[in-house]
C-alpha positions in Angstrom: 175.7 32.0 -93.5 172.3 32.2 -92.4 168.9 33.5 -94.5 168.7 36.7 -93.9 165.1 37.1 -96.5 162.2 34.8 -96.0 159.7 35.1 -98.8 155.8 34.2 -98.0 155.6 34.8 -94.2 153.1 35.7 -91.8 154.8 38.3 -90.0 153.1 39.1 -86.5 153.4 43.0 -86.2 153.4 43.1 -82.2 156.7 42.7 -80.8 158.1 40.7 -78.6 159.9 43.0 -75.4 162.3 41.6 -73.3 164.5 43.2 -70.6 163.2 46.7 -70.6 163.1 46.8 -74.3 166.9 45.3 -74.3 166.2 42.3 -76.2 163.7 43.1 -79.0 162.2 40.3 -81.8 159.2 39.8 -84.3 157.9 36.7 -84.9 157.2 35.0 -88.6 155.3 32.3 -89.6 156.7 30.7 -92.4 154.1 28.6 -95.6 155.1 25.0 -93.2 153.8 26.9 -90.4 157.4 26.7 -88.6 158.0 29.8 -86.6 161.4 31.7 -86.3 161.9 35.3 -84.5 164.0 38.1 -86.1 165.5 40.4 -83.3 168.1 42.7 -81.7 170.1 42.5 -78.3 171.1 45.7 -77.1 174.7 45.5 -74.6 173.9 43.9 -71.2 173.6 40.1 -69.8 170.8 38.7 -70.1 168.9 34.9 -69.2 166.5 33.0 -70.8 164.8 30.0 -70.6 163.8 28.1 -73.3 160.8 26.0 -73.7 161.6 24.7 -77.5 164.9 23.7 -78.4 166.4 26.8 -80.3 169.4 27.2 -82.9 170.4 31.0 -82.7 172.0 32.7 -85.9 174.0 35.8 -85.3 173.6 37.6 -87.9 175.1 41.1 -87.1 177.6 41.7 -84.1 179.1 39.8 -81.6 177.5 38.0 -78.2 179.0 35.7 -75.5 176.9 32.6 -74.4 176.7 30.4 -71.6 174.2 27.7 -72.2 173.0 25.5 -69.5 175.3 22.6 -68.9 178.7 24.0 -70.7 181.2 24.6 -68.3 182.5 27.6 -70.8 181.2 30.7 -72.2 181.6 31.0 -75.9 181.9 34.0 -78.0 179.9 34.1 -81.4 180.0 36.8 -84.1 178.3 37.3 -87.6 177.6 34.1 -89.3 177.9 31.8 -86.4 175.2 30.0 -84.6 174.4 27.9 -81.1 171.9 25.4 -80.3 170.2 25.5 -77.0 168.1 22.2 -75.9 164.2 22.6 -74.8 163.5 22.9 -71.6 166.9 24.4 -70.9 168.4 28.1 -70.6 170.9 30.4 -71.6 173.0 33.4 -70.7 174.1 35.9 -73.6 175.8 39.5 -73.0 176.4 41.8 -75.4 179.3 44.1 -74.5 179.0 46.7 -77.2 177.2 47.6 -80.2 173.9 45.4 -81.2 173.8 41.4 -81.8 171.0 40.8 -84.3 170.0 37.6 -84.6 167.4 34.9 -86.4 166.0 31.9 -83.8 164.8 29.0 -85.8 162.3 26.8 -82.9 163.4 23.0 -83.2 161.1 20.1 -82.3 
């Protein structure tokens, strides 16, 4: 089950907009200076490339992925996760309702 409260953060108030505002996140800083993003996928596919590696918690809802190099698409709901390598990409749709989600950025 993933943290879903994060005490002593920097929280950086302007938001990050993806997608025609489909695919909305705010970014926190947390006291180790790691970073994580806190945001909301509204229904539609959507691609991103990824310049850290990433481990995406779904916290509310339901997404199907396709990450770079998997032959499959996989379906993930609350309290499941997926790691995506740096330098890599990934397709997620969300077919109904909103996927909320936490992305922790791995070195």
């Amino acid at each position: 089950m993933a943290n879903n409260e994060f005490k002593n953060v920097t929280a950086v108030a302007k938001a990050n907009v993806y997608f025609d505002g489909k695919v909305v996140s705010h970014t926190i800083i947390l006291a180790d200076g790691s970073k994580k993003t806190l945001g909301m996928i509204y229904p539609g596919k959507f691609h991103f490339n990824t310049n850290q590696a990433e481990h995406m918690e779904i916290i509310a809802g339901n997404c199907s992925v396709k990450v770079q190099g998997d032959s499959i698409t996989t379906d993930y709901t609350t309290d499941q996760h997926f790691d995506v390598q740096s330098k890599s990409s990934f397709d997620i749709e969300i077919k109904e309702g909103i996927c909320e989600y936490i992305c922790s950025f791995i070195d």
